[in-house]
PDB file of N, CA, C, O and CB in Angstrom:
ATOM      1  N   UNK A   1      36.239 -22.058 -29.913  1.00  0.00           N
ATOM      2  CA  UNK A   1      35.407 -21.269 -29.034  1.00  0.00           C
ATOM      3  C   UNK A   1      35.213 -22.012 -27.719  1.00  0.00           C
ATOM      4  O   UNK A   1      34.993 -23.222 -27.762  1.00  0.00           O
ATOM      5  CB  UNK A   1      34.053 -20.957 -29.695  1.00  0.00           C
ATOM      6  N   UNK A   2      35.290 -21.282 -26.384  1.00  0.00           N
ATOM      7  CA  UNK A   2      35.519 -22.027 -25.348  1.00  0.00           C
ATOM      8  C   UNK A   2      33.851 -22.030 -24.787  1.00  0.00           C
ATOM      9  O   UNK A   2      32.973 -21.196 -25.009  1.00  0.00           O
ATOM     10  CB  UNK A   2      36.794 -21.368 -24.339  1.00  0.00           C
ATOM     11  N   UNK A   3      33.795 -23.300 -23.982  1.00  0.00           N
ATOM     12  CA  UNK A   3      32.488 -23.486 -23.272  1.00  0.00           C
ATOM     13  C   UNK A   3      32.150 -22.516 -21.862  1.00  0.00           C
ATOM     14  O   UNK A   3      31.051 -22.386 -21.323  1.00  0.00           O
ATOM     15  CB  UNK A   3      32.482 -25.051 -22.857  1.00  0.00           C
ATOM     16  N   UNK A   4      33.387 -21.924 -21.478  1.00  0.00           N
ATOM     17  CA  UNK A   4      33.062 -21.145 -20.376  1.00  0.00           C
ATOM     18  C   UNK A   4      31.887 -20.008 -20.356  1.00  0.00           C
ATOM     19  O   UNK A   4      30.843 -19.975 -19.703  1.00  0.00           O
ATOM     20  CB  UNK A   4      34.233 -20.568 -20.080  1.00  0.00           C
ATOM     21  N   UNK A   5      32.403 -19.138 -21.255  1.00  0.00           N
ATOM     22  CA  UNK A   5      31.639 -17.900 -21.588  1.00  0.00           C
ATOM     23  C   UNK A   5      29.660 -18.343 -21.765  1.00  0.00           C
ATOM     24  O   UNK A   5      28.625 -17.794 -21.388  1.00  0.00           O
ATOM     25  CB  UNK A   5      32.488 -17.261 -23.306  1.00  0.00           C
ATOM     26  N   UNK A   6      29.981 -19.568 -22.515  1.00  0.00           N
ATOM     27  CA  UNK A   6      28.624 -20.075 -22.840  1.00  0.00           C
ATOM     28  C   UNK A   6      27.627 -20.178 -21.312  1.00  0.00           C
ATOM     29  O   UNK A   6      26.540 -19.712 -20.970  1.00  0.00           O
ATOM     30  CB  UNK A   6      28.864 -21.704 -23.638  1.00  0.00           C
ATOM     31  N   UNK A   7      28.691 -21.069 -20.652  1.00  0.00           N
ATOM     32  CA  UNK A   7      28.112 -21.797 -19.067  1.00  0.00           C
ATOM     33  C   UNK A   7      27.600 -20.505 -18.303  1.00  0.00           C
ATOM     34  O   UNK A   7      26.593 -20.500 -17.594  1.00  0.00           O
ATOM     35  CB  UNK A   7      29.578 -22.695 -17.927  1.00  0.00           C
ATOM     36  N   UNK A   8      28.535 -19.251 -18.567  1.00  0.00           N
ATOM     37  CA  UNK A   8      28.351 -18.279 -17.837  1.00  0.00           C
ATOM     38  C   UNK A   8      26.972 -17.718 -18.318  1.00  0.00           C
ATOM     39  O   UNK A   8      26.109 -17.455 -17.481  1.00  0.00           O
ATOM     40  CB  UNK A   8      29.502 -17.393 -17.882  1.00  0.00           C
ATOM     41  N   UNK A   9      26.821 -17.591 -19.237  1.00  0.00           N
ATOM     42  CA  UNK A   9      26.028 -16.328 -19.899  1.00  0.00           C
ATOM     43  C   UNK A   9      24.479 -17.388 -19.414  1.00  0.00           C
ATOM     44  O   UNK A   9      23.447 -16.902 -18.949  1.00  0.00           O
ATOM     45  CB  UNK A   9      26.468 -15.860 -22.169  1.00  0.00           C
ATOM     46  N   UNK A  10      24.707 -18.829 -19.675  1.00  0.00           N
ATOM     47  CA  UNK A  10      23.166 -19.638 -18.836  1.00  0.00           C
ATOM     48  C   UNK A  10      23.158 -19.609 -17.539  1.00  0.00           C
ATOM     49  O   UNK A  10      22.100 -19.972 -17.025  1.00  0.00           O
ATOM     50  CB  UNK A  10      22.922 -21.274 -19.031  1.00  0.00           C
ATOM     51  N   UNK A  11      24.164 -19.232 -16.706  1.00  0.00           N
ATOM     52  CA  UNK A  11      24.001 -18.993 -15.115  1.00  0.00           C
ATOM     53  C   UNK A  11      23.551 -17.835 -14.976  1.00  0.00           C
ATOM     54  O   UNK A  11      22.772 -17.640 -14.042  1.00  0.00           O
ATOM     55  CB  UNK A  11      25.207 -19.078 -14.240  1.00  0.00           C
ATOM     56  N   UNK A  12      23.817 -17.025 -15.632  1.00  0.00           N
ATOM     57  CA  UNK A  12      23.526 -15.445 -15.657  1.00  0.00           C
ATOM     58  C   UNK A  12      22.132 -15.693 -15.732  1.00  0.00           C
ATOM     59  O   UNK A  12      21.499 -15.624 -14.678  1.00  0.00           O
ATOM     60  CB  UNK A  12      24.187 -14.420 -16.956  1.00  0.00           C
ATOM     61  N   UNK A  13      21.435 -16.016 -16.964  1.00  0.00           N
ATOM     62  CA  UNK A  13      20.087 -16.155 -17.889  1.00  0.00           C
ATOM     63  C   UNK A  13      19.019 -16.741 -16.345  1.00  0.00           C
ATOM     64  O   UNK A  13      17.949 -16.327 -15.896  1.00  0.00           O
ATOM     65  CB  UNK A  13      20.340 -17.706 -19.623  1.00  0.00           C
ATOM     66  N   UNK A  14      19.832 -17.707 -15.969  1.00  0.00           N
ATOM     67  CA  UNK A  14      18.978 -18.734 -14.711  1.00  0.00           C
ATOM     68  C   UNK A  14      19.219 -18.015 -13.613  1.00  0.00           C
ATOM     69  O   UNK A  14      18.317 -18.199 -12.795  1.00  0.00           O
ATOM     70  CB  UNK A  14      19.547 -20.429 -14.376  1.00  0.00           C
ATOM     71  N   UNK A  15      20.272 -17.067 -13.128  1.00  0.00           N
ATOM     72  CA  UNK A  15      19.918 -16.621 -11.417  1.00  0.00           C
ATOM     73  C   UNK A  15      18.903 -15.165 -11.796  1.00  0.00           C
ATOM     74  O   UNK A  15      18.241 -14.597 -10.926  1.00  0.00           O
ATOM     75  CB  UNK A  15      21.816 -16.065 -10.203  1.00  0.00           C
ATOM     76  N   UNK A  16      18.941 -14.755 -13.142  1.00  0.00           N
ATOM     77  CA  UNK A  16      18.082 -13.597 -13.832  1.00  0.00           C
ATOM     78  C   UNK A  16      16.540 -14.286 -13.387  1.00  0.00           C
ATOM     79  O   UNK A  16      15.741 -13.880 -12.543  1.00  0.00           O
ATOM     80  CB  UNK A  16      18.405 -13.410 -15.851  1.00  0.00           C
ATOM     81  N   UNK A  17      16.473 -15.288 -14.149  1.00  0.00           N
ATOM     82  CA  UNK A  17      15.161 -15.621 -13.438  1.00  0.00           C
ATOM     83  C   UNK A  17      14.547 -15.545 -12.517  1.00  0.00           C
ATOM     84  O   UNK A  17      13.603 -14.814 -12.218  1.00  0.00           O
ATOM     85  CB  UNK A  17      14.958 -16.302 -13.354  1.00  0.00           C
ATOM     86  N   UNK A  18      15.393 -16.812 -11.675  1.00  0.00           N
ATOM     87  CA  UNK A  18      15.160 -16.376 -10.225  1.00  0.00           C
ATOM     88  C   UNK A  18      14.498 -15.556  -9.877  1.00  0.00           C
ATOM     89  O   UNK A  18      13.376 -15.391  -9.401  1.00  0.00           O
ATOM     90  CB  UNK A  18      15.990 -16.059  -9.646  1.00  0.00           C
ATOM     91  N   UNK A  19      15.847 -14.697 -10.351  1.00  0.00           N
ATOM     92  CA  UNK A  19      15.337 -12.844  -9.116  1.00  0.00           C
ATOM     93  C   UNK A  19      14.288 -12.864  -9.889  1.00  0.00           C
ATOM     94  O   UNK A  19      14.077 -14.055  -9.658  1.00  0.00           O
ATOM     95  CB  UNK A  19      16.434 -10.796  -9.136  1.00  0.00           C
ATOM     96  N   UNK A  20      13.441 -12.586 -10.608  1.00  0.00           N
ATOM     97  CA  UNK A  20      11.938 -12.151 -11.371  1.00  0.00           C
ATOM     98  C   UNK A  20      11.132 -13.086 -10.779  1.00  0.00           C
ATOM     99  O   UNK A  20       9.927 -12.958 -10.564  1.00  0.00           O
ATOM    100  CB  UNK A  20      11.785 -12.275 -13.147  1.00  0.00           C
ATOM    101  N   UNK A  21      11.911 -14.150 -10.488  1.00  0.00           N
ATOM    102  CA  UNK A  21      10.484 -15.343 -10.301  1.00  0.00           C
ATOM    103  C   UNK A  21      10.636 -14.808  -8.974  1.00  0.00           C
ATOM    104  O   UNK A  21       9.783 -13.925  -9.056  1.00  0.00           O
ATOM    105  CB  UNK A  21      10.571 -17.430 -10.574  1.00  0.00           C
ATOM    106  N   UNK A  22      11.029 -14.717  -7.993  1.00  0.00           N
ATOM    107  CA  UNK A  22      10.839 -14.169  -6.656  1.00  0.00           C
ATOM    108  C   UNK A  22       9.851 -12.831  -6.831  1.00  0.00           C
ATOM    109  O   UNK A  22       8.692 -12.834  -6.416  1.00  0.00           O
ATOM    110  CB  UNK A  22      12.363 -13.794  -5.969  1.00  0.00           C
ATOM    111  N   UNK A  23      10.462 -11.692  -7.497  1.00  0.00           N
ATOM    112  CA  UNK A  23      10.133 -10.645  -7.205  1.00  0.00           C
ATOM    113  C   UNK A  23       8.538 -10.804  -7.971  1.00  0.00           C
ATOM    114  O   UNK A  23       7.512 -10.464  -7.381  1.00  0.00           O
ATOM    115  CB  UNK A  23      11.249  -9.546  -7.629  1.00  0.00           C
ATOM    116  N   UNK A  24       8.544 -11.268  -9.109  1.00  0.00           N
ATOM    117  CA  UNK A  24       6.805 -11.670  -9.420  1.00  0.00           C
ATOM    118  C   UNK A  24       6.311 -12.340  -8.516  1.00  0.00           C
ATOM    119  O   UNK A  24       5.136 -12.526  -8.834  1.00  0.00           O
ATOM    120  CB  UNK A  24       6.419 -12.543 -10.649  1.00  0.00           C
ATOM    121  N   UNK A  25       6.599 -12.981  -7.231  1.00  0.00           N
ATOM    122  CA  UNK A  25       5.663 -13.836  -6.217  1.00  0.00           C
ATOM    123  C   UNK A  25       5.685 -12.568  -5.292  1.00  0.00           C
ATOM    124  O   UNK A  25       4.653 -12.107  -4.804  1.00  0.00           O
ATOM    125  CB  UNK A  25       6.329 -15.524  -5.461  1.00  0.00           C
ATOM    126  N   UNK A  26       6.995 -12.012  -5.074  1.00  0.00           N
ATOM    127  CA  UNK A  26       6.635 -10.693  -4.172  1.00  0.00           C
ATOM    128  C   UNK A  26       5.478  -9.880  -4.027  1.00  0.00           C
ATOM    129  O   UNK A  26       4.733  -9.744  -3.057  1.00  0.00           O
ATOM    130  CB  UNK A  26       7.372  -9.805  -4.458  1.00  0.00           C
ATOM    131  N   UNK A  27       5.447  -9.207  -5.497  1.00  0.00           N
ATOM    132  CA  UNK A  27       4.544  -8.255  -5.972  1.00  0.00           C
ATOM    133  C   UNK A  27       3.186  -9.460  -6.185  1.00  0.00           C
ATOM    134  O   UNK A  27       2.157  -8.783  -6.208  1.00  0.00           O
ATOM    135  CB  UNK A  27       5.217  -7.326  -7.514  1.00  0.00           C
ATOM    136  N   UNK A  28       2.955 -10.429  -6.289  1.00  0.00           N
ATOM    137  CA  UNK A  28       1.288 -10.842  -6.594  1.00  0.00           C
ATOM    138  C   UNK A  28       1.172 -11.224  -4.957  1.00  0.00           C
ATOM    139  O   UNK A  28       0.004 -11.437  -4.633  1.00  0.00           O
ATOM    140  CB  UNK A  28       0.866 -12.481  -7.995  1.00  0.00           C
ATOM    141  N   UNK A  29       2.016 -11.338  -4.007  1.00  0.00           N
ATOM    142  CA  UNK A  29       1.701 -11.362  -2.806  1.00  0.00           C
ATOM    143  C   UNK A  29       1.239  -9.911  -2.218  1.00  0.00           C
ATOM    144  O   UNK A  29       0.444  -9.737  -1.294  1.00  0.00           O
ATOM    145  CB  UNK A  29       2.796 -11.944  -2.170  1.00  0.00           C
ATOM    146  N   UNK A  30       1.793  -9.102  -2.828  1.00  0.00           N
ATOM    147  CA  UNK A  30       1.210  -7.685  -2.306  1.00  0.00           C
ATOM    148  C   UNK A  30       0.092  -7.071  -3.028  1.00  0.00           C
ATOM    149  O   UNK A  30      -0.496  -6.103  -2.545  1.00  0.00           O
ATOM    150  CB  UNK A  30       2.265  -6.627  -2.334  1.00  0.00           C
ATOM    151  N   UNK A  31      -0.334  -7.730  -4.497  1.00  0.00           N
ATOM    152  CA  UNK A  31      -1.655  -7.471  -5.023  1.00  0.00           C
ATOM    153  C   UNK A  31      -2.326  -7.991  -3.820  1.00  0.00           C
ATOM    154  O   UNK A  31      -2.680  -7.173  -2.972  1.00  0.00           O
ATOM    155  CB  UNK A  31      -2.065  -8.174  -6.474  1.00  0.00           C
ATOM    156  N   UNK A  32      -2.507  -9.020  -3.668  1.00  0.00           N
ATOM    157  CA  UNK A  32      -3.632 -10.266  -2.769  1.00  0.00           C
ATOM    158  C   UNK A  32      -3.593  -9.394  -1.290  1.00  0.00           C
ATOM    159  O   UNK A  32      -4.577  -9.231  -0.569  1.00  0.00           O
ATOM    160  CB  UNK A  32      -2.762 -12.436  -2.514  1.00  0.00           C
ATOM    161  N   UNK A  33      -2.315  -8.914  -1.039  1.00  0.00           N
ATOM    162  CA  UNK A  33      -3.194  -7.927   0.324  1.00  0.00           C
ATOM    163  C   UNK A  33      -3.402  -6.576   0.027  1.00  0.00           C
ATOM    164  O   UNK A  33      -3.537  -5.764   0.942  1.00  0.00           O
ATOM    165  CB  UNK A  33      -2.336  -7.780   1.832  1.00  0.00           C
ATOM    166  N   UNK A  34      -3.435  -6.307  -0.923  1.00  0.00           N
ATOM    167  CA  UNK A  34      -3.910  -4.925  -1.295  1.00  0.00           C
ATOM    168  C   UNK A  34      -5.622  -5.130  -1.396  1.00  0.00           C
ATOM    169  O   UNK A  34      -6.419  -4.354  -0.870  1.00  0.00           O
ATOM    170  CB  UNK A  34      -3.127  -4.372  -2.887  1.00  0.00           C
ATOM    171  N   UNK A  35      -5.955  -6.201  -2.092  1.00  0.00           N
ATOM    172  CA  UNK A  35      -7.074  -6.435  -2.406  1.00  0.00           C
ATOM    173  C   UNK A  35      -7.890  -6.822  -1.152  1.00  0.00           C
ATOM    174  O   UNK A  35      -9.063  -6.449  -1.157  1.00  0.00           O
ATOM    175  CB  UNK A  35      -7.027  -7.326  -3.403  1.00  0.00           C
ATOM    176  N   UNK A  36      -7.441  -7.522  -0.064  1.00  0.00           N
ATOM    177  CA  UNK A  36      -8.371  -8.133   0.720  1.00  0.00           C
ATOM    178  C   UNK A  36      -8.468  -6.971   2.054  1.00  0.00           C
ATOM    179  O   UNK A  36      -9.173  -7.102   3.055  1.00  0.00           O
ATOM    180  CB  UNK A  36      -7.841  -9.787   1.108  1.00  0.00           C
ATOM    181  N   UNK A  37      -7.273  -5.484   1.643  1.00  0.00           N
ATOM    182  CA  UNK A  37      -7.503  -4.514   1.874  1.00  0.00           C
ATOM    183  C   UNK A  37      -8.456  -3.393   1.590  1.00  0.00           C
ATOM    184  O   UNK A  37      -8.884  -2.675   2.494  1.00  0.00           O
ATOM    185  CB  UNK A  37      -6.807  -4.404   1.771  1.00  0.00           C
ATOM    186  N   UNK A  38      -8.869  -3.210   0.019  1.00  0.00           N
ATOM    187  CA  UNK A  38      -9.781  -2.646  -0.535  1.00  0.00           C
ATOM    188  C   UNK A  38     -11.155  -3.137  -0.056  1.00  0.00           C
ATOM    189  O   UNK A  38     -11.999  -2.343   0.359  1.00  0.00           O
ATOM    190  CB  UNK A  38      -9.555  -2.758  -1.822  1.00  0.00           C
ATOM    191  N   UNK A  39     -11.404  -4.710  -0.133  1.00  0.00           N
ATOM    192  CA  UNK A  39     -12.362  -5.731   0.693  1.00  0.00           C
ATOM    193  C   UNK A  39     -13.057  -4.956   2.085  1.00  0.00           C
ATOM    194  O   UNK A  39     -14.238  -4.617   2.150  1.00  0.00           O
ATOM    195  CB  UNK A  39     -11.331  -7.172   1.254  1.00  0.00           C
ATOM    196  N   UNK A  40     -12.220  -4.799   2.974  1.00  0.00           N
ATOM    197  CA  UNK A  40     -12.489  -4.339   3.951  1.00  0.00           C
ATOM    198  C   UNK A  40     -13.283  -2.959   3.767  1.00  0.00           C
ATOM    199  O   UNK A  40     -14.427  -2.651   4.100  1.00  0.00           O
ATOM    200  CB  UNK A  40     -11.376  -4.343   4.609  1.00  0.00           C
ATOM    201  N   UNK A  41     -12.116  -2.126   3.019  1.00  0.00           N
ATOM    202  CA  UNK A  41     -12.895  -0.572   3.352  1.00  0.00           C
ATOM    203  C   UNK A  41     -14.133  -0.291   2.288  1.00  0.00           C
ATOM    204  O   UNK A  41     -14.833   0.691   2.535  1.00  0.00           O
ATOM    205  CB  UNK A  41     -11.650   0.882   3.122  1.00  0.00           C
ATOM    206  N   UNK A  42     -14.447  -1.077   1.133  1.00  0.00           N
ATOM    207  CA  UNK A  42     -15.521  -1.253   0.729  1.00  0.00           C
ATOM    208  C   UNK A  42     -16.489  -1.515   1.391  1.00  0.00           C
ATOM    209  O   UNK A  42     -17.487  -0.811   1.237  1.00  0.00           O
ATOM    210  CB  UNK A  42     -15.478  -1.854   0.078  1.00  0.00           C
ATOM    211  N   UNK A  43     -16.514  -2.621   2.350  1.00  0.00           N
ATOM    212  CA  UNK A  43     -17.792  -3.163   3.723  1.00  0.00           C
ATOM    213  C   UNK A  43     -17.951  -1.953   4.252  1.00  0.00           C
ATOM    214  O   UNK A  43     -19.084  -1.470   4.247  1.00  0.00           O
ATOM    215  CB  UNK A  43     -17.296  -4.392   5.168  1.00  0.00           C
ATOM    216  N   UNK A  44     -16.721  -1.133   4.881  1.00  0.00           N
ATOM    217  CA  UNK A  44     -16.698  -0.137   6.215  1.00  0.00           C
ATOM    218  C   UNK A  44     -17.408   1.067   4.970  1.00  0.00           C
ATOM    219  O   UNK A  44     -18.319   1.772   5.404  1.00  0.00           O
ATOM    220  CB  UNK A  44     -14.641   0.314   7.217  1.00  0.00           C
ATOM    221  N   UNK A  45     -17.153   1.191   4.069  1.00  0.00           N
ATOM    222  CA  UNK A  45     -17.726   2.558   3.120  1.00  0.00           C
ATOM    223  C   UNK A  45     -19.311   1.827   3.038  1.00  0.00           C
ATOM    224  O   UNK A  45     -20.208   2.399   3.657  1.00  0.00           O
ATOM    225  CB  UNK A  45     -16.725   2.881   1.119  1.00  0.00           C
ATOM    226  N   UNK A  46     -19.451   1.287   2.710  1.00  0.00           N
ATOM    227  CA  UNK A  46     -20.891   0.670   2.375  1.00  0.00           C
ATOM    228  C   UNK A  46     -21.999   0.486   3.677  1.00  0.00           C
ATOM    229  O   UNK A  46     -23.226   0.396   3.630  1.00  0.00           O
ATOM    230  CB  UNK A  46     -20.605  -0.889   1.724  1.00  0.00           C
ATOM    231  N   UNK A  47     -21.097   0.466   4.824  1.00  0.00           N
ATOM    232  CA  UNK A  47     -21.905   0.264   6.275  1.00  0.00           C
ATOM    233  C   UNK A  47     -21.978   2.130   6.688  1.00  0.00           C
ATOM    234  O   UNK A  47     -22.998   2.599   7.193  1.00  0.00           O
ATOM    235  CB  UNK A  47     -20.698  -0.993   7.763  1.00  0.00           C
ATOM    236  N   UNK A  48     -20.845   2.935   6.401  1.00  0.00           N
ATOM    237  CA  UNK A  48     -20.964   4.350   6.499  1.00  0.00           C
ATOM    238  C   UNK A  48     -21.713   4.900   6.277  1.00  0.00           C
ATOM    239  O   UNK A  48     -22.182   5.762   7.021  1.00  0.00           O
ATOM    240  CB  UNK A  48     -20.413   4.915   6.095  1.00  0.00           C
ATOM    241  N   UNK A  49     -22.270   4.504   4.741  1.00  0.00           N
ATOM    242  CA  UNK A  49     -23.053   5.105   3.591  1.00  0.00           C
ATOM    243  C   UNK A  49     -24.691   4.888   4.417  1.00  0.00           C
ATOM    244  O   UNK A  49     -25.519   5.786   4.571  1.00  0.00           O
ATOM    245  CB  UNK A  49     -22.757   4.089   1.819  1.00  0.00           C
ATOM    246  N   UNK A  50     -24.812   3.620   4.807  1.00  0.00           N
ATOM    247  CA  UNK A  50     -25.870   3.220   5.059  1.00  0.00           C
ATOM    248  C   UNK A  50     -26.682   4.070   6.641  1.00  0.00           C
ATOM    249  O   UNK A  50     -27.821   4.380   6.990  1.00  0.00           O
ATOM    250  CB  UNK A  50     -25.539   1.679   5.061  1.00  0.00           C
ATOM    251  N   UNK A  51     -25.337   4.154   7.187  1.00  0.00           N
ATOM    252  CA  UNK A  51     -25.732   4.732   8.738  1.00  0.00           C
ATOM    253  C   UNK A  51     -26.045   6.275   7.948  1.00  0.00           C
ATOM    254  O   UNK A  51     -27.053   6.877   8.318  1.00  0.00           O
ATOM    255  CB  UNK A  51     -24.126   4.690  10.295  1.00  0.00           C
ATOM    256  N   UNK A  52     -25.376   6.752   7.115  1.00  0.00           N
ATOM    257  CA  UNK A  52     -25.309   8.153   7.074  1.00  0.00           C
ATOM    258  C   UNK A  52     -26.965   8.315   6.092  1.00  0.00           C
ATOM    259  O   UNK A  52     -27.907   8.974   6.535  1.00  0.00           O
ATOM    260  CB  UNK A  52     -23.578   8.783   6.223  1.00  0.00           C
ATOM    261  N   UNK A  53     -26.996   7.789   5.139  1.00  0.00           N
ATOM    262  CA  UNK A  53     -28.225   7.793   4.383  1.00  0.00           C
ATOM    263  C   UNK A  53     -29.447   7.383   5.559  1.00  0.00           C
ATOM    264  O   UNK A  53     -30.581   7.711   5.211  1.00  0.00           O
ATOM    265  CB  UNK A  53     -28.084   6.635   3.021  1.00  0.00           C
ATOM    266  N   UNK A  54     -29.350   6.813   6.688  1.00  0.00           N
ATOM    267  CA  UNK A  54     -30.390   6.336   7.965  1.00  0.00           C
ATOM    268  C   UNK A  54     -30.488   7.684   8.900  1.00  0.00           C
ATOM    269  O   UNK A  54     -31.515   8.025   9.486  1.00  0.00           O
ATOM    270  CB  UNK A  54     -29.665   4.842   9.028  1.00  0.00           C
ATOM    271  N   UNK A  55     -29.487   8.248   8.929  1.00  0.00           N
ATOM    272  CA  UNK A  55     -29.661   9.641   9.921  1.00  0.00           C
ATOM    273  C   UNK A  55     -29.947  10.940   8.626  1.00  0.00           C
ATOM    274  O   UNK A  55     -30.522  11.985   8.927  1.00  0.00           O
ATOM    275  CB  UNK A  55     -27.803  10.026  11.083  1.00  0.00           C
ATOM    276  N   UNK A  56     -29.602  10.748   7.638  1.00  0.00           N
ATOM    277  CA  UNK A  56     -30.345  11.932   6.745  1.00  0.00           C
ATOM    278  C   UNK A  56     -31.870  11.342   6.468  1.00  0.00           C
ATOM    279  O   UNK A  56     -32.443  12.199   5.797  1.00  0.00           O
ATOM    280  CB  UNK A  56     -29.444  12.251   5.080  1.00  0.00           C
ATOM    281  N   UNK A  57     -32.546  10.489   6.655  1.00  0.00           N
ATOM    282  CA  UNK A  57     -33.781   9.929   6.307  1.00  0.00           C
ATOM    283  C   UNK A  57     -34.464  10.013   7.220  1.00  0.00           C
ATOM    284  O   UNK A  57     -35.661   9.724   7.203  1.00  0.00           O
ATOM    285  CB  UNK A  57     -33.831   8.769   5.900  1.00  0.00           C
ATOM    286  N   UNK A  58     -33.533  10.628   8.678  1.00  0.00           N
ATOM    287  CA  UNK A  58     -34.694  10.896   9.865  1.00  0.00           C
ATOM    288  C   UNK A  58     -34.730   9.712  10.535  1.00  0.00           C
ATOM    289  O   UNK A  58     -35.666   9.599  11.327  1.00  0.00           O
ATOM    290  CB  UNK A  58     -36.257  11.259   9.370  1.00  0.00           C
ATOM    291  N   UNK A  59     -33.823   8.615  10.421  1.00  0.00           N
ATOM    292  CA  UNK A  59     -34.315   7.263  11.345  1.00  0.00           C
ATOM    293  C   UNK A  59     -33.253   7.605  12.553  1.00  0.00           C
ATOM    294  O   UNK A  59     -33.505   7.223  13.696  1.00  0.00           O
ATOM    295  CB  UNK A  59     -34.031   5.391  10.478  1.00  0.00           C
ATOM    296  N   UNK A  60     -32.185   8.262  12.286  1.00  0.00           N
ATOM    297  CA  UNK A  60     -31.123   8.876  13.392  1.00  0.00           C
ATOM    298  C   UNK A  60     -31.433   9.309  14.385  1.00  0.00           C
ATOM    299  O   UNK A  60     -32.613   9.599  14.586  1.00  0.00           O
ATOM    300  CB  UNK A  60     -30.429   9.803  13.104  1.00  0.00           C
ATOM    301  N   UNK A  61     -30.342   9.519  15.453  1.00  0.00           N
ATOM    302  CA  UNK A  61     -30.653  10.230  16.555  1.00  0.00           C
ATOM    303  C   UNK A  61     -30.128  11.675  16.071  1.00  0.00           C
ATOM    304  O   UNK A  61     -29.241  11.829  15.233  1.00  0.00           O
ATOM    305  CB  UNK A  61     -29.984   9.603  17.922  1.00  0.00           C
ATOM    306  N   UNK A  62     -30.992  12.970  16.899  1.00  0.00           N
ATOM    307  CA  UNK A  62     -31.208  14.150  16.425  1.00  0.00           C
ATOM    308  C   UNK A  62     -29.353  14.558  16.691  1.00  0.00           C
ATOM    309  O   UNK A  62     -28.670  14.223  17.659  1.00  0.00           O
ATOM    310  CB  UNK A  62     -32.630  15.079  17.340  1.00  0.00           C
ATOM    311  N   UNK A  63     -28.949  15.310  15.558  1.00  0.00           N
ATOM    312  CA  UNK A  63     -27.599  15.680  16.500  1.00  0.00           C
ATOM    313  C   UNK A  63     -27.553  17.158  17.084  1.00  0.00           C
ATOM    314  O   UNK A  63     -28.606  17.784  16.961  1.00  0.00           O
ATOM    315  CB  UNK A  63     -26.170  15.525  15.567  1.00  0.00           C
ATOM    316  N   UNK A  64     -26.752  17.651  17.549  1.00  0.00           N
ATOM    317  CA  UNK A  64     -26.806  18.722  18.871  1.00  0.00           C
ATOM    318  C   UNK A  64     -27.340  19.963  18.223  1.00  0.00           C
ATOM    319  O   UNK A  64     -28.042  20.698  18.917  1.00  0.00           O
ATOM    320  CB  UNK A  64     -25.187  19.091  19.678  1.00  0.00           C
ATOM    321  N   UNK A  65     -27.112  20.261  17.074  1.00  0.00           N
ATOM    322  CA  UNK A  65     -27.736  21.801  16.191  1.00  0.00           C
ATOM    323  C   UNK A  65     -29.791  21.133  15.987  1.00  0.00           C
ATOM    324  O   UNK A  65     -30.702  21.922  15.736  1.00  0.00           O
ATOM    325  CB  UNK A  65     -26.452  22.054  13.713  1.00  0.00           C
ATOM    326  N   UNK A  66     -29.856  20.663  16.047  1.00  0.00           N
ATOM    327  CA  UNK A  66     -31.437  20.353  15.559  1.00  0.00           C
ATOM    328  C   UNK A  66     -32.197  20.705  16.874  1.00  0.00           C
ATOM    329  O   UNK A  66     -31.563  20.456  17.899  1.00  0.00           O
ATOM    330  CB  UNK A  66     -31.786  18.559  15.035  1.00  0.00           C
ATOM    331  N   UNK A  67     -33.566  21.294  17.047  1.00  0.00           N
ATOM    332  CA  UNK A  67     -33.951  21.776  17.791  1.00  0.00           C
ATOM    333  C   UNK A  67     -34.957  20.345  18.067  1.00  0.00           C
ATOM    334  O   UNK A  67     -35.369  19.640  17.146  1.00  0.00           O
ATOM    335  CB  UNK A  67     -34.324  23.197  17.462  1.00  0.00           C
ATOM    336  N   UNK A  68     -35.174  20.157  19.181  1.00  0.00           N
ATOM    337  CA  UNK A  68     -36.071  18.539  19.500  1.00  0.00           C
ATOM    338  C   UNK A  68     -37.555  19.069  18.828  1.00  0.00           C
ATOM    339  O   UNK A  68     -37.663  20.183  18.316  1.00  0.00           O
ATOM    340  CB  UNK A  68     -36.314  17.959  21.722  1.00  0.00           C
ATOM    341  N   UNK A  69     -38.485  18.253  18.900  1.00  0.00           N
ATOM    342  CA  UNK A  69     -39.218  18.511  18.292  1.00  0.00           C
ATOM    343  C   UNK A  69     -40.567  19.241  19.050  1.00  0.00           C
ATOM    344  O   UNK A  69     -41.595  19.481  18.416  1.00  0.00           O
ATOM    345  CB  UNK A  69     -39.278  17.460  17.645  1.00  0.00           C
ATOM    346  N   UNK A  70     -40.404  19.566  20.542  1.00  0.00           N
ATOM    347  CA  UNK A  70     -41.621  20.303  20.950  1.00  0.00           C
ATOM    348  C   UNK A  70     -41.554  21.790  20.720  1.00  0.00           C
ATOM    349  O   UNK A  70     -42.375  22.624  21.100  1.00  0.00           O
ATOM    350  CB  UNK A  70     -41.897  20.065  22.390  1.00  0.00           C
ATOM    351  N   UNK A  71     -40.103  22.051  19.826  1.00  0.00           N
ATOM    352  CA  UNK A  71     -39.992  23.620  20.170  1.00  0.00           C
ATOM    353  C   UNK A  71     -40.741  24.419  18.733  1.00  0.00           C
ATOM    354  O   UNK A  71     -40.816  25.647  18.678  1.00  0.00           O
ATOM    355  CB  UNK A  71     -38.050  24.137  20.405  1.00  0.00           C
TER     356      UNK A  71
END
């Protein structure tokens, strides 16, 4: 039985890796900006929420349909 086929089939096994070990750093590099993406629009939803719950509570400025208040 010859050693070639053997050598081959562990070069195969090892550049197989590789590619996974790359493409698993790929993809956990694109978790980590997905996440510090979600990060963001969580703050911007949570600062929204807050302005919008401040102008339904009456601390807002009146908007253009509301009649001012001497009428």
């Amino acid at each position: 039985m010859s050693t070639a086929p053997s050598g081959q089939r562990i070069t195969a096994l090892e550049e197989e890796i590789s590619h996974l070990t790359r493409v698993n750093e790929e993809l956990s590099d694109e978790i980590s900006s997905q996440w510090k993406r979600i990060d963001v629009l969580e703050k911007a939803v949570k600062q929204f929420k807050l302005r919008l719950d401040a102008v339904e509570g009456g601390e807002g400025i009146l908007s253009e349909n509301t009649k001012p208040p001497h009428w």
